[in-house]
C-alpha positions as CSV (number, residue, x, y, z in Angstrom):
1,X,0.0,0.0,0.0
2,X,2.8,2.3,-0.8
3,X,0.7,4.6,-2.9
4,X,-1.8,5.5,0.2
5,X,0.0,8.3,1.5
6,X,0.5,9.4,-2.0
7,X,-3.0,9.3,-2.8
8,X,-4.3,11.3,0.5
9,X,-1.6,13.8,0.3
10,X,-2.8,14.4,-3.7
11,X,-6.3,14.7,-2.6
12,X,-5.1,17.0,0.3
13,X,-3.6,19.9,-2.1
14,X,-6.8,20.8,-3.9
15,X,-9.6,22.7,-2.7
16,X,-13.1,21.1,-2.8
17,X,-16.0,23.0,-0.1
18,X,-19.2,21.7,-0.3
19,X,-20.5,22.4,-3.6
20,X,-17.4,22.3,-5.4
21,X,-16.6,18.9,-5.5
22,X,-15.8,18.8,-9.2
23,X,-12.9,20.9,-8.0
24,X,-11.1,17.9,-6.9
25,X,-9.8,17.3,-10.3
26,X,-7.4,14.9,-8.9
27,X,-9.8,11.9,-7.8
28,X,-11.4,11.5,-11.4
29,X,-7.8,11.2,-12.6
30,X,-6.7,8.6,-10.0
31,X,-10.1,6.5,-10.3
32,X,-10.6,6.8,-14.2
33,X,-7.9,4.1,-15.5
34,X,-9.1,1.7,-12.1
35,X,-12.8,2.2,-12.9
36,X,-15.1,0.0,-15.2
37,X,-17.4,3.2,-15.8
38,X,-16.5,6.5,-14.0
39,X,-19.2,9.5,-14.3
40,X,-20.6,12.1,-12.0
41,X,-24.2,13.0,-11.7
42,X,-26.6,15.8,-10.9
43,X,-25.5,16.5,-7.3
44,X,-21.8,16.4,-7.8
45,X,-21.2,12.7,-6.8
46,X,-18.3,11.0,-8.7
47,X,-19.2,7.6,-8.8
48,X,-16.5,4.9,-10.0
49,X,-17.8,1.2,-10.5
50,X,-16.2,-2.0,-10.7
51,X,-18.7,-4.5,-12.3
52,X,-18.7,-8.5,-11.0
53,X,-18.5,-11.3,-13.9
54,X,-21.7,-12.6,-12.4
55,X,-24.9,-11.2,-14.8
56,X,-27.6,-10.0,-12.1
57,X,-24.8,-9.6,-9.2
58,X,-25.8,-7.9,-6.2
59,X,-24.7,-4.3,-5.4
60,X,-22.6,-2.6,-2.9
61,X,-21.9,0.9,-2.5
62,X,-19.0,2.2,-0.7
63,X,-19.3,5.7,0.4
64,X,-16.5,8.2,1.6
65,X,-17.9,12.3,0.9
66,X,-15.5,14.5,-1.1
67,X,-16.2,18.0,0.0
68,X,-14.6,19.6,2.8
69,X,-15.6,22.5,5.2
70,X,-15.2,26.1,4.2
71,X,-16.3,29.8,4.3
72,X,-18.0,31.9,1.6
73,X,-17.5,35.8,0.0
74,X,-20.2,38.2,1.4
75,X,-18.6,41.3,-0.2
76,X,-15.4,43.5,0.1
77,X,-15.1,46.7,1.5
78,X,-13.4,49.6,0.3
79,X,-10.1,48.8,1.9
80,X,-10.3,45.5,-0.4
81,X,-10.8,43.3,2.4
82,X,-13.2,40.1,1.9
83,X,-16.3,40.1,4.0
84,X,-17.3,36.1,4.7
85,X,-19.6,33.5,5.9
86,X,-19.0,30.1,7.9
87,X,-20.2,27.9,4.8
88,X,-20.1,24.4,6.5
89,X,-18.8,23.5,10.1
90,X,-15.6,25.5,10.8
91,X,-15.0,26.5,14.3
92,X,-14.9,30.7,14.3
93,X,-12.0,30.1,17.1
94,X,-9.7,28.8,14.7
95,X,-10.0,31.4,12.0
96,X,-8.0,34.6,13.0
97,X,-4.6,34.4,11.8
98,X,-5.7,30.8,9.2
99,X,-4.0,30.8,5.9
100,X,-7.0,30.3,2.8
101,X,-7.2,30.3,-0.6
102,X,-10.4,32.1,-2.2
103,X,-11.2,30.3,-5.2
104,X,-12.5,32.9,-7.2
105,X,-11.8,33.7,-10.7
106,X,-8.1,32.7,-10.0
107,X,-7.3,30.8,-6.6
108,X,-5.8,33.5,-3.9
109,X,-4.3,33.0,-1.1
110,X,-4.9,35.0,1.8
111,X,-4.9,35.4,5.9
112,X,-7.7,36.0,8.0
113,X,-6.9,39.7,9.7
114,X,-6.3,39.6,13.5
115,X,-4.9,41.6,15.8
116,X,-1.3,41.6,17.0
117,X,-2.3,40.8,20.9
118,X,-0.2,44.1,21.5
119,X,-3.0,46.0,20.6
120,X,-5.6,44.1,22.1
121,X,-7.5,45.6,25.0
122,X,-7.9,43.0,28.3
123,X,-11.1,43.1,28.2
124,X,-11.4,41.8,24.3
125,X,-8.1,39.5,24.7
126,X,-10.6,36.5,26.4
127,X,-13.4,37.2,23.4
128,X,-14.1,34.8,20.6
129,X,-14.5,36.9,17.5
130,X,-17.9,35.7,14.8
131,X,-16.8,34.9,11.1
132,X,-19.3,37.6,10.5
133,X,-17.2,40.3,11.8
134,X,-13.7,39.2,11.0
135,X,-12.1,39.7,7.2
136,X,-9.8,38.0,5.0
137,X,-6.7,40.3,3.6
138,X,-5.7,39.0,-0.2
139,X,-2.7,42.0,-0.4
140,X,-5.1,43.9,-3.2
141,X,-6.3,47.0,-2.9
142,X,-10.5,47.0,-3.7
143,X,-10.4,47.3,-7.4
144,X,-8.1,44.6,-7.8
145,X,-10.4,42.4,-5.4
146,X,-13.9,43.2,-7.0
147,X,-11.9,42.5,-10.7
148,X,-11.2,38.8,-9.1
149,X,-13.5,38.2,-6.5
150,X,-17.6,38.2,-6.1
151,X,-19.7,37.5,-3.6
152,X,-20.7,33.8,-3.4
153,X,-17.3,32.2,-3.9
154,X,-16.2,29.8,-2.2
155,X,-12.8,29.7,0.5
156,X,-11.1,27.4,1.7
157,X,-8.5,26.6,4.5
158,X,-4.7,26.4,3.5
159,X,-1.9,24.2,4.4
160,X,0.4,21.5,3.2
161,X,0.4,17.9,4.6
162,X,3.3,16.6,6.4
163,X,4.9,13.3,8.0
164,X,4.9,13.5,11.6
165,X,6.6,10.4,13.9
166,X,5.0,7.0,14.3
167,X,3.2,7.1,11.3
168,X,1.1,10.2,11.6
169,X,0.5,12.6,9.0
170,X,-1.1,16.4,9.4
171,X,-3.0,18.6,7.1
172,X,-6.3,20.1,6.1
173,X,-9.3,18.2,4.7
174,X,-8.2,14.9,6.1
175,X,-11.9,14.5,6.8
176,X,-12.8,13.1,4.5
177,X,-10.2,13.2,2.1
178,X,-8.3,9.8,4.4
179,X,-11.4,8.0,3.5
180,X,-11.6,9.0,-0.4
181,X,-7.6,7.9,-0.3
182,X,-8.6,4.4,1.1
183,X,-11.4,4.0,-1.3
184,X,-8.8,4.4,-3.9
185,X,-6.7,2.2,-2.8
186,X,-9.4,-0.4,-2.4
187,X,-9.9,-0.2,-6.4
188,X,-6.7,-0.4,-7.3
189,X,-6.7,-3.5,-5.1
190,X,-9.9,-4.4,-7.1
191,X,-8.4,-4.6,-9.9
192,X,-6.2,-8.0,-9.7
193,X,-9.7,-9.9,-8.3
194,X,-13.1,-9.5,-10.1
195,X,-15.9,-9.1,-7.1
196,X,-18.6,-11.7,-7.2
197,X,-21.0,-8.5,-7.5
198,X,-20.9,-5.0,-8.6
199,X,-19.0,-2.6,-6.4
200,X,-20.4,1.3,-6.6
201,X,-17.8,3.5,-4.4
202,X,-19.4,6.9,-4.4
203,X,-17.3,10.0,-3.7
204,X,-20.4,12.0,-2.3
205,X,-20.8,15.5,-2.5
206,X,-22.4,18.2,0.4
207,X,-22.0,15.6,3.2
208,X,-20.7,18.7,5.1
209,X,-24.4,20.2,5.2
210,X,-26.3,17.9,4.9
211,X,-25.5,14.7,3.1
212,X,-28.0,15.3,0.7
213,X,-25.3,13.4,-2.3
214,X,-25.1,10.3,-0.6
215,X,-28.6,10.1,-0.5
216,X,-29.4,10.7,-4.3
217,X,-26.5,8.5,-5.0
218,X,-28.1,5.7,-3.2
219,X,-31.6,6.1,-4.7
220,X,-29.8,6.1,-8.2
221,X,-28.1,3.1,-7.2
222,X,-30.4,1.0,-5.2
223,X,-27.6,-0.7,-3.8
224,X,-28.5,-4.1,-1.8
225,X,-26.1,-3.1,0.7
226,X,-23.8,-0.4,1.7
227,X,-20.5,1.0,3.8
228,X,-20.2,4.3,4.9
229,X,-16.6,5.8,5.3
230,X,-15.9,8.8,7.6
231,X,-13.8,10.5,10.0
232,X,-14.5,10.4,13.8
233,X,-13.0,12.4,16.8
234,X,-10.0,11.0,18.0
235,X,-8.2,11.2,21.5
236,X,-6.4,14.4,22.1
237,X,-5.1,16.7,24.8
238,X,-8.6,18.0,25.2
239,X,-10.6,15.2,25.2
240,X,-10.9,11.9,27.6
241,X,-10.4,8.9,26.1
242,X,-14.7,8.1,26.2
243,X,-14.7,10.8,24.0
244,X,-13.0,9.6,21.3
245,X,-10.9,6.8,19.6
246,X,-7.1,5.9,19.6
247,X,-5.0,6.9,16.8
248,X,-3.2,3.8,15.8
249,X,-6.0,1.3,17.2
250,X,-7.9,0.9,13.6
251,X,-10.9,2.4,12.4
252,X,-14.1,2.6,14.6
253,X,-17.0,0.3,13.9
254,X,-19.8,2.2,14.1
255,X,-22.9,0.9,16.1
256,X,-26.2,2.4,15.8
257,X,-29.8,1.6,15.5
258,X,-29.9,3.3,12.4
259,X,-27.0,0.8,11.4
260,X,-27.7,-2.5,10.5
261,X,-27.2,-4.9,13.0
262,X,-26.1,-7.8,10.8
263,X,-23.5,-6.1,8.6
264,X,-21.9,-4.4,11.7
265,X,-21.7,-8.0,13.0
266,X,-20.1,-8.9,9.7
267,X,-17.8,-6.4,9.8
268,X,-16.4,-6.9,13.3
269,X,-16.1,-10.6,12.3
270,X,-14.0,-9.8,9.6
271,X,-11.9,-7.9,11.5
272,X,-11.6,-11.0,14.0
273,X,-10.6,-13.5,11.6
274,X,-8.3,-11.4,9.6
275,X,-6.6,-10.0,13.1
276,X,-7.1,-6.5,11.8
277,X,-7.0,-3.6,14.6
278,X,-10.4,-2.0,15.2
279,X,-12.6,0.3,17.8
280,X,-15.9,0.4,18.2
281,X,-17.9,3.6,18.2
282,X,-21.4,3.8,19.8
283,X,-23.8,5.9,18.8
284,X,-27.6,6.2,20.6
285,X,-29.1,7.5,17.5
286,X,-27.8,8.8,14.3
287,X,-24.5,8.7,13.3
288,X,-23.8,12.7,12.0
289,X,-22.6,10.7,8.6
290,X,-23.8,9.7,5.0
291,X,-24.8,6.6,6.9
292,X,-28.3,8.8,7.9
293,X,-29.2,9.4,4.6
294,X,-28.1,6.4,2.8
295,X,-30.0,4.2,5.0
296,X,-33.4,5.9,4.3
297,X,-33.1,6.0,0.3
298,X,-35.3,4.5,-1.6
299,X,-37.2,1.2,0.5
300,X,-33.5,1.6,2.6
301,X,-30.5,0.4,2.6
302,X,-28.6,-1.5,5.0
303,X,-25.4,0.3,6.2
304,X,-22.6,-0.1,8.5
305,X,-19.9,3.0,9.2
306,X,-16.0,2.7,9.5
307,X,-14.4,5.8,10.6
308,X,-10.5,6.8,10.7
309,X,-9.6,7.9,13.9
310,X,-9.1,12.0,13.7
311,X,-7.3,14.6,15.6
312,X,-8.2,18.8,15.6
313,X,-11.1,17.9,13.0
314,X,-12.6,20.8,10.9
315,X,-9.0,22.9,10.9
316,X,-6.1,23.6,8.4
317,X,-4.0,20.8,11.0
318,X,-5.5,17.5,11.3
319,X,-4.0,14.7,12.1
320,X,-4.4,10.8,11.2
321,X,-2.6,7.5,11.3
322,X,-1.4,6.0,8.1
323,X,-1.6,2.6,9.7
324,X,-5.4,3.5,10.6
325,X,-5.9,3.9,6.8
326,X,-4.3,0.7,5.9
327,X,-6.3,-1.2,8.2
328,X,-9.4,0.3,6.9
329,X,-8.4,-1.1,3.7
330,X,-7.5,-4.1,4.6
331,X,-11.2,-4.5,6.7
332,X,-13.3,-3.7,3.5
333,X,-11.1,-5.8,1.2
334,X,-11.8,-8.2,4.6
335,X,-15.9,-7.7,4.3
336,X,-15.8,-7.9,0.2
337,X,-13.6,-11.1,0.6
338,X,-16.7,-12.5,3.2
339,X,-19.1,-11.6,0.7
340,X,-17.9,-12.4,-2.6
341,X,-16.2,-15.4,-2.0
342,X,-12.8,-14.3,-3.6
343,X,-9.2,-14.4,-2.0
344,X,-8.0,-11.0,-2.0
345,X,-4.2,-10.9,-1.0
């Protein structure tokens, strides 16, 4: 699995919020020379399929979302700074002082302004600005701006992935891009053993507000069956360990009533038998993934959820465990082993 790192890192260096998946230029080109059919549909879902020898074969779908959180242009002032929104789940805590890019008609990269804390009064040094109120400076004065920017377009958060020790990487957009790098990986796997039925991995889009691509994906689809792939809070500084999972200790089975009960089962005895590292994850009601949406489409679909252990999720310095991702392979290759029948080495 040389290539994983490779792959995630790829994915990584693009920009893709919700609603600009098709941004992520790179994943088409990966998938295409893997994939039996490759195309993307209506909402933005690129959907690569490996078909099964078998005429009639069942379906799977293996899901992992594309898109990533960001901000969006709500005008600029007449300084040339770029009034925004919080588009989809970043923390406004984080933001002063971030690196982004604005993709507008040419990508720019940009800071959001803050204030050296030597000019900071005491009594505003403890407050938590609102995206609302804070700007992003681009280095242009206004006309430049309003030539290359317009209200509506899209940021995103900056920074470049690096190798940390024991096998931990850090950047930005790990969730979900760790996910859309094992899925890869999984196909190229793919293709040395033909599955015993068809295998639809769906990089969804808008998962990040609301999952709606998953869903239409699945109602397109109808698979019989279907795994979810997703990020999920690991252990850190400032969390206890009931609060999240152990980098390094595999991905975390999700359990769920709104997961099926038999594939989870499946999963975790896949894991068993093949002596692959994994968590378990409970959940009292729904899961916050694709996995809520998928599950209702059409006359529903059964789903079970494996998520990569995640550090600082929803900033420009996340962290994961390569060996997390390669045991997430190595569990679906696991599960479509149990279900096809084939030997996959």
């Amino acid at each position: 699995m040389e290539n994983l790192k490779n792959y995630l890192f790829e994915l990584c260096s693009e920009y893709a919020p919700s609603g600009r998946e098709e941004l992520l230029v790179s994943l088409e080109r990966l998938v295409r020379p893997m994939a039996d059919k490759l195309y993307r549909d209506r909402a933005g879902n690129l959907i690569a399929v490996k078909y099964s020898k078998i005429p009639g074969a069942e379906k799977i779908m293996l899901d992992a979302h594309a898109d990533e959180v960001g901000l969006v242009v709500t005008g600029i002032d007449e300084r040339g700074f770029i009034h925004f929104a919080n588009h989809a789940g970043i923390d406004d805590k984080i933001l002063p002082a971030s690196a982004v890019t604005v993709l507008a008609s040419r990508p720019l990269h940009g800071v959001v302004a803050t204030l050296p804390p030597h000019l900071l009064k005491d009594a505003d040094s403890e407050k938590t600005i609102k995206s609302k109120d804070m700007v992003i400076d681009v280095g242009y004065d206004e006309k430049t701006v309003k030539e290359l920017v317009r209200a509506g377009d899209f940021i995103a958060l900056r920074s470049v992935c690096t190798d940390l020790q024991n096998r931990l990487v850090l950047g930005k957009s790990f969730d979900n891009r760790a996910s859309c790098a094992v899925l890869v990986q999984v196909l190229a796997m793919l293709c040395s053993v033909r599955p015993r039925y068809d295998v639809y991995m769906v990089f969804s889009a808008a998962e990040e507000f609301g999952g709606y691509g998953a869903h239409t994906a699945a109602f397109e689809i109808a698979p019989d069956e279907a795994l979810i792939l997703d990020t999920t809070f690991a252990v850190s500084p400032y969390t206890d360990k009931s609060k999240g999972r152990e980098l390094g200790g595999g991905c975390a089975v999700g359990i769920s009533p709104i997961l099926d009960t038999h594939m989870t089962e499946a999963v975790i005895g896949v894991a068993r038998s093949h002596a692959i590292p994994y968590q378990t994850e409970v959940m009292s009601g729904k899961t916050g993934t694709d996995a809520d949406n998928v599950t209702c489409a059409r006359d529903g679909v059964p789903c079970a959820l494996l998520s990569i252990p995640l550090r600082y999720m929803h900033s420009a310095g996340e962290i994961v465990s390569l060996s997390d991702m390669e045991n997430t392979v190595r569990l679906i290759l696991g599960y479509v082993e149990y279900r096809g029948g084939n030997r996959i080495e």
